[in-house]
TORFIBA-175102 format. One record per residue (C-alpha): z, x, y. Coordinates in steps of 0.02 Angstrom, whole numbers. Example, Ala and Ser with C-alpha at 12.3 -4.5 7.8 and 13.67 -1.06 7.14 Angstrom:
2
<node <390; 615; -225>>,
<node <357; 684; -53>>,
//
This chain:
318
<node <-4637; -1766; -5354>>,
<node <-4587; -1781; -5179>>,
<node <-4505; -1928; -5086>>,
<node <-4515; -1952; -4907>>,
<node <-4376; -2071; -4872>>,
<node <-4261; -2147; -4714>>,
<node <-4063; -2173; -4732>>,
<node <-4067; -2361; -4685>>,
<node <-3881; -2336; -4589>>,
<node <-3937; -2181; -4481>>,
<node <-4145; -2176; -4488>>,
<node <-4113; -1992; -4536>>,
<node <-4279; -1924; -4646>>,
<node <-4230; -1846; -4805>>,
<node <-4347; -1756; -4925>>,
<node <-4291; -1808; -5116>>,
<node <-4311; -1654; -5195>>,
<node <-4202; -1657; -5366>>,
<node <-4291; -1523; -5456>>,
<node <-4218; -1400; -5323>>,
<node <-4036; -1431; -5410>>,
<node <-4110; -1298; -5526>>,
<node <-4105; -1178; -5398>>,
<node <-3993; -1014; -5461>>,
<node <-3895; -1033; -5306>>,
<node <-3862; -1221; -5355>>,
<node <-3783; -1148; -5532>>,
<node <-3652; -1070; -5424>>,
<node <-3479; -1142; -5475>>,
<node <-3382; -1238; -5322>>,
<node <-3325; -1091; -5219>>,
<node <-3143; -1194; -5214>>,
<node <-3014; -1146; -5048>>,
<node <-2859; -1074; -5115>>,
<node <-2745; -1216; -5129>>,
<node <-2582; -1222; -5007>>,
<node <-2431; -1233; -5131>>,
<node <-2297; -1218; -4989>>,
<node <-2210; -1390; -4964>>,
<node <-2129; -1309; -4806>>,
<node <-2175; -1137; -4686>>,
<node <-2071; -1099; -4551>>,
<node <-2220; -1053; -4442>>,
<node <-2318; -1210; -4472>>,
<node <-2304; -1331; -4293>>,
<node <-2344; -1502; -4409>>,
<node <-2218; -1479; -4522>>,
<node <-2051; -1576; -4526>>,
<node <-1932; -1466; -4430>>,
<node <-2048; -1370; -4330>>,
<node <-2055; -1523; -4203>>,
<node <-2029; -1412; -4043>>,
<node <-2203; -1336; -4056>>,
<node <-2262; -1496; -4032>>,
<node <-2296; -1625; -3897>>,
<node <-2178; -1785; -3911>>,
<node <-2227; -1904; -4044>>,
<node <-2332; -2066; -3995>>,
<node <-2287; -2146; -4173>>,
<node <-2167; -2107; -4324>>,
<node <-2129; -2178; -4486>>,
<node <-1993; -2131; -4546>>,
<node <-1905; -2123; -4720>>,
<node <-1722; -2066; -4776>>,
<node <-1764; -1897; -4754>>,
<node <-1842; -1881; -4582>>,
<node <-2030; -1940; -4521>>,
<node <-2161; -1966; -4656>>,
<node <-2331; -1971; -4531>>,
<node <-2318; -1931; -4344>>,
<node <-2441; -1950; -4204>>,
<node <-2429; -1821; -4057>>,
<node <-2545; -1798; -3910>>,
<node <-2671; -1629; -3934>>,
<node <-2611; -1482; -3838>>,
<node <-2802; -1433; -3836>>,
<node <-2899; -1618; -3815>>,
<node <-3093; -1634; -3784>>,
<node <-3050; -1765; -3673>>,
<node <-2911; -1822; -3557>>,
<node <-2904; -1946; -3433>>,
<node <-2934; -1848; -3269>>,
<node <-3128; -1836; -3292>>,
<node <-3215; -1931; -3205>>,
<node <-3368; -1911; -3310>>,
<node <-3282; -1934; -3495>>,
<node <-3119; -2029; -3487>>,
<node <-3011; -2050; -3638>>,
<node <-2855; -1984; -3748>>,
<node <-2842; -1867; -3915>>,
<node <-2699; -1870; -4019>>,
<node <-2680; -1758; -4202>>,
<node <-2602; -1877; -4315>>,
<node <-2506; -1776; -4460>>,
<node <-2557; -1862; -4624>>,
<node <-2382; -1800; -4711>>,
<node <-2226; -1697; -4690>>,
<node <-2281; -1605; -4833>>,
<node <-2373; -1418; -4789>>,
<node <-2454; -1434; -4964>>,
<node <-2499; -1617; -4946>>,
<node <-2684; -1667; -4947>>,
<node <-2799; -1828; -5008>>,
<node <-2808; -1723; -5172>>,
<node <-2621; -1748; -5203>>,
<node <-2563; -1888; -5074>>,
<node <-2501; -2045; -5168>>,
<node <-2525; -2223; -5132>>,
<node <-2398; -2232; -5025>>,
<node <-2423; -2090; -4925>>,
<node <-2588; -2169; -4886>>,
<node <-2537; -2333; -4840>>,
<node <-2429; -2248; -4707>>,
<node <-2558; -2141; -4651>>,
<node <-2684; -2285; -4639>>,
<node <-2541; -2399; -4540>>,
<node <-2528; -2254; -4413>>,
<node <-2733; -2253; -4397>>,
<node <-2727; -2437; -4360>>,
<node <-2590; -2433; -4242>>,
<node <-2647; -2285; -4138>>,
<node <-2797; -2358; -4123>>,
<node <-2734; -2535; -4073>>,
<node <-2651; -2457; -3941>>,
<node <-2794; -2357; -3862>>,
<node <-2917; -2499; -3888>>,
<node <-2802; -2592; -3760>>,
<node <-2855; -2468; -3625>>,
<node <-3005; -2576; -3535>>,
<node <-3093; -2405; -3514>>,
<node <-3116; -2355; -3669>>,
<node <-3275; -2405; -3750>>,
<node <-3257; -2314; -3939>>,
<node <-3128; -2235; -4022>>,
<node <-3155; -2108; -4147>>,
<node <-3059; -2076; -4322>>,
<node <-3117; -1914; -4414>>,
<node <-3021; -1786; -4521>>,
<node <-3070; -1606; -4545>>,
<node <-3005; -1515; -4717>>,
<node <-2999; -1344; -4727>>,
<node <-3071; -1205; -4616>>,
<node <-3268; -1245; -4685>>,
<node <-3240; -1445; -4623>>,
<node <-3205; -1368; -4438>>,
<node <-2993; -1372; -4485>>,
<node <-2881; -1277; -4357>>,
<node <-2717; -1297; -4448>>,
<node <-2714; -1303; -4638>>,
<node <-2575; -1425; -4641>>,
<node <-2653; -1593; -4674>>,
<node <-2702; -1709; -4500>>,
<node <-2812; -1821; -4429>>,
<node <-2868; -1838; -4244>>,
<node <-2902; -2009; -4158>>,
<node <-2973; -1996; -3984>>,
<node <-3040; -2140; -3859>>,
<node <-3182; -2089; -3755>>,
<node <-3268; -2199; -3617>>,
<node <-3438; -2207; -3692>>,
<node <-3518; -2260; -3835>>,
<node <-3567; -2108; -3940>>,
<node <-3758; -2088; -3979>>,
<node <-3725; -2071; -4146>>,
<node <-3630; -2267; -4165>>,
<node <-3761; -2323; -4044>>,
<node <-3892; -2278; -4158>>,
<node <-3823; -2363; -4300>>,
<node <-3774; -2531; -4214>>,
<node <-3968; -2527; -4131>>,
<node <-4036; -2497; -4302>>,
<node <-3936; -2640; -4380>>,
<node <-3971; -2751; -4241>>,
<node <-4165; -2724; -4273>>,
<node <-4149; -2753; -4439>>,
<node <-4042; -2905; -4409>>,
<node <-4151; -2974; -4266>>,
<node <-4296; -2952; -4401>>,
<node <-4223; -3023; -4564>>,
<node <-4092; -3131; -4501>>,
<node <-3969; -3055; -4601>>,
<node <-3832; -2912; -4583>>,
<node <-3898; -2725; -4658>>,
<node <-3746; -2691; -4724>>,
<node <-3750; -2866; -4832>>,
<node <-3915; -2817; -4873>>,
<node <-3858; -2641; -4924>>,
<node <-3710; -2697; -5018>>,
<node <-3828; -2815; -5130>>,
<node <-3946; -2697; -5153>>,
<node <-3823; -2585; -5201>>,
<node <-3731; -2704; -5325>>,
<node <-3901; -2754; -5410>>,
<node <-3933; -2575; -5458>>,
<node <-3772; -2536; -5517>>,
<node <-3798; -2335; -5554>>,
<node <-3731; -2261; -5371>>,
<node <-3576; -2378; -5369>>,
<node <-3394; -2300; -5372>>,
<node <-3301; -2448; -5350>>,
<node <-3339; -2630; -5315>>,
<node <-3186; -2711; -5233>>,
<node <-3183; -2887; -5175>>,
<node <-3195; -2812; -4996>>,
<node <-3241; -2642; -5005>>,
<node <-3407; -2544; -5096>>,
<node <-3385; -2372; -5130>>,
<node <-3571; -2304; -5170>>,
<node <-3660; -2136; -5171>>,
<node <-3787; -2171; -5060>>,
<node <-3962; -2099; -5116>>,
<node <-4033; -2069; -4940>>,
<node <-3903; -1948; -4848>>,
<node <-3934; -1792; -4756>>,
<node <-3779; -1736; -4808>>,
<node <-3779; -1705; -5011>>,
<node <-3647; -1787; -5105>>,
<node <-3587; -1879; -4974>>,
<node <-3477; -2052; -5000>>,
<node <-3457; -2205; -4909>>,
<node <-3356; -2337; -4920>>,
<node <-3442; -2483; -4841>>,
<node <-3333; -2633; -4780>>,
<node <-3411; -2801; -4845>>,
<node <-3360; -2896; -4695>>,
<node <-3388; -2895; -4529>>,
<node <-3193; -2885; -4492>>,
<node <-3158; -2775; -4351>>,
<node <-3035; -2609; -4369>>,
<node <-2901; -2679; -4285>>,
<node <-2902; -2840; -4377>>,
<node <-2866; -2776; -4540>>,
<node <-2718; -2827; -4616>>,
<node <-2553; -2768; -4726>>,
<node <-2655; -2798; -4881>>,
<node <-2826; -2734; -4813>>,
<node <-2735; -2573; -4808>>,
<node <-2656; -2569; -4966>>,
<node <-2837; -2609; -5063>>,
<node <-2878; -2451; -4951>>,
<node <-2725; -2356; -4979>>,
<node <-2777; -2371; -5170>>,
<node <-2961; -2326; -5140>>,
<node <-2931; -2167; -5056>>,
<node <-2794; -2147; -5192>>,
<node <-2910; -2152; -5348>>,
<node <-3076; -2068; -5259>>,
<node <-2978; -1911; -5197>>,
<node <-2900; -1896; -5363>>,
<node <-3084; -1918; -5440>>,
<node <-3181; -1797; -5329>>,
<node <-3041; -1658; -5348>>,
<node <-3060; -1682; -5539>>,
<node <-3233; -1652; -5540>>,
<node <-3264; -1540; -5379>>,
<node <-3092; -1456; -5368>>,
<node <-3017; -1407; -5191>>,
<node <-3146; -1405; -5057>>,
<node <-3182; -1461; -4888>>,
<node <-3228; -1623; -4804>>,
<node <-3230; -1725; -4651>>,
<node <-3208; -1909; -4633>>,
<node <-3269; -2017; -4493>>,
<node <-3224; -2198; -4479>>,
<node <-3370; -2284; -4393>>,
<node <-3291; -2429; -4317>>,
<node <-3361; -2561; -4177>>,
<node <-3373; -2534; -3995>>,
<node <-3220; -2613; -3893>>,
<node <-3217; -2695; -3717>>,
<node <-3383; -2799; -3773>>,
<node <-3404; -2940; -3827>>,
<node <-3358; -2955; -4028>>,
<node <-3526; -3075; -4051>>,
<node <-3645; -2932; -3995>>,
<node <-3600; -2823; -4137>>,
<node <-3574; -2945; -4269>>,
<node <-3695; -2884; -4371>>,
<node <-3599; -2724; -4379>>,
<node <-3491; -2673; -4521>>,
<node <-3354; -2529; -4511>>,
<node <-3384; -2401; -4648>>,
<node <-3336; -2242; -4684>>,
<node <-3423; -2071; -4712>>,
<node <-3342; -1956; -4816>>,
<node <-3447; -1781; -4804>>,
<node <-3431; -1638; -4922>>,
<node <-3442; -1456; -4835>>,
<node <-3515; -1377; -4993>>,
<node <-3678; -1356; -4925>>,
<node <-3745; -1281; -4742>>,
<node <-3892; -1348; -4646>>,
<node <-4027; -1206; -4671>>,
<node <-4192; -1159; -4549>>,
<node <-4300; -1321; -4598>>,
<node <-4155; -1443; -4567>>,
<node <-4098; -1360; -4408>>,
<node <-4281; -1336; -4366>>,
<node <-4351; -1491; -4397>>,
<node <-4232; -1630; -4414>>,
<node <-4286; -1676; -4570>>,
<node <-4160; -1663; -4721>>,
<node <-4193; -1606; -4918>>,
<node <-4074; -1687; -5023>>,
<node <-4075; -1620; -5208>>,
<node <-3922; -1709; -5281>>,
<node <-3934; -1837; -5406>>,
<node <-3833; -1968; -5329>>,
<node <-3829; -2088; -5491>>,
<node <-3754; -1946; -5600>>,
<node <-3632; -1913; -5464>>,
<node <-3567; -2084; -5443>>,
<node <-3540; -2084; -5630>>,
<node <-3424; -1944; -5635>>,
<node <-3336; -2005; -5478>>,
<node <-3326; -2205; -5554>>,
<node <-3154; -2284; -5561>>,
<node <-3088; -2447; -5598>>,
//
């Protein structure tokens, strides 16, 4: 039997259609990326080294050896600030020195200082009184949208509001105006009671396989507060730093090498905080095993045939 159903984050409609998992095409092992074994290549402009092929570095940590994670501004940004009709900044922020690093094989700490270079790129942009949003995404491999295979992230401030945030803080504002209580809470509860599409449940964060998704397989990791981006703290980021730590390790386990993107849907800036306090920072973490096909692109309305209960199972960590 069919389900007609709405992701309560995005309002996206998604057909449940599990029995289509039995598809031949959906017996098809992982077609896996060939994994990147070189720590260093010569020709590479993000690794350690090859710094004159890039622009000068906005933020560095650095260990005994030379920088760890580095921040430089794009040579090819979507935005910059002489546009008068989209303002902002775009920076690639290298996750490692290592060519052959990745969130399959990053450890804890290499994590932690990635994550401390998110937060302080993005304090310093968010003190820019133009910029409305700033966006955190990563794209892995060439099928995530990848121009470089060595591993980065890009951060760039922009002086609107995406539609995409906008419809998410306008749904949760409905449902908040209605109920009197925060989505997210009511998600996270909801979530918790059932038990079966849970990952992790941290004292802060919920890791969860959400059911309703037009992207299959996807993960988020849903913040259980209403704390802000640039608010979190030292140990906010090592509780991350550990999340991303065991769940990377998980889905390579069980999915091997393949590609993903990661958006970090954060709040607004230059508004006031109380407006979007029923907004909670979450992340999407999207799988690029699977393409849109002719009724998705066609009609906006999604078939989703994974079992997201079985998934979170295999993916479950302490």
């Amino acid at each position: 039997m069919r389900e007609l159903r709405r992701d309560p984050i995005t309002n996206d409609i998604v057909v449940l259609a599990k029995n289509r998992s039995k598809r031949p095409m959906d017996k098809v092992r992982f077609q896996c990326d060939k994994e990147v074994k070189e720590e260093y290549k010569e020709d590479c402009p993000f690794c350690r080294g090859n710094e004159k092929h890039t622009e000068s570095p906005t933020f560095e940590i650095k260990g005994k050896d030379g920088w760890l994670v580095r921040s430089v501004y794009n040579k090819y940004p979507i935005v910059d600030s002489l546009s008068e009709e989209i303002y902002g900044e775009h920076e690639v922020m290298i996750d490692t020195n290592r060519h052959d690093g990745s969130f399959y094989n990053m450890s804890e700490n290499e994590f932690l200082y990635l994550l401390k270079m998110y937060k302080h790129r993005y304090e310093h942009m968010s003190k820019n009184e133009k910029v409305k949003y700033i966006s955190i995404f990563k794209n892995f491999l060439r099928g995530a949208g990848a121009s470089l295979l060595h591993p980065h992230s890009q951060i760039i401030s922009l002086s609107i509001v995406p539609p995409e945030i906008e419809n998410e803080i306008n749904i949760s504002e409905k449902y908040y105006n209605k109920y009197k209580k925060s989505l997210y809470e009511a998600i996270i509860e909801d979530e918790v009671k059932y038990g079966h599409r849970i990952i992790h449940n941290h004292r802060d964060y919920l890791v969860i396989v959400p059911e309703i998704t037009k992207y299959g397989g996807e993960i988020r990791v849903l913040f259980k507060s209403n704390k802000r981006f640039e608010e979190l703290k030292e140990r906010d980021l090592e509780e991350l730093a550990k999340i991303f730590r065991n769940l990377f390790k998980k889905i390579y386990n069980v999915q091997g090498y393949n590609p993903f993107n990661i958006c970090i849907h954060t709040h607004p800036l230059n508004t006031p905080k109380s407006k979007n306090s029923h907004f909670h920072t979450h992340i999407h973490i999207i799988p690029r095993k699977y393409s849109f096909g002719g009724f998705e692109l066609g009609t906006d309305v999604y078939v989703s045939s994974i079992n997201a209960d079985k998934l979170a199972k295999r993916l479950r960590f302490d």
